[in-house]
C-alpha positions as CSV (number, residue, x, y, z in Angstrom):
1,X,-21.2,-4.2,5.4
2,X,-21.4,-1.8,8.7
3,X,-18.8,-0.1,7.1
4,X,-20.9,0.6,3.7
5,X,-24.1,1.2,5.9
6,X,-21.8,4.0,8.1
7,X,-20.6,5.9,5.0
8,X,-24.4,6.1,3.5
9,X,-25.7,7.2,6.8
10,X,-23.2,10.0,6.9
11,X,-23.6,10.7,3.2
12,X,-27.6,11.0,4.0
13,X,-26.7,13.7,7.1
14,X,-24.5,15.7,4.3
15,X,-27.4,15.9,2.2
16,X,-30.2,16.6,4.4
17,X,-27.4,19.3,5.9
18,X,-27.6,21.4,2.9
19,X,-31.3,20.6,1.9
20,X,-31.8,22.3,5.4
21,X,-29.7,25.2,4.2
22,X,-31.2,25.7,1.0
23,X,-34.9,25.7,2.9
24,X,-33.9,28.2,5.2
25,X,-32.1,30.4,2.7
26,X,-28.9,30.1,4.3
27,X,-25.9,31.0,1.8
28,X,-22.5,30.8,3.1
């Protein structure tokens, strides 16, 4: 279970990462 709780965590980070991106225009 901390397992499955670890990789949604890090998927959540991902997500917000590029949400982040996208609100501050930044296009790699």
């Amino acid at each position: 279970m901390k397992i499955d709780h670890i990789a949604i965590a890090v998927n959540d980070v991902e997500e917000s990462a590029k949400v982040y991106q996208q609100a501050l225009g930044v296009d790699n």
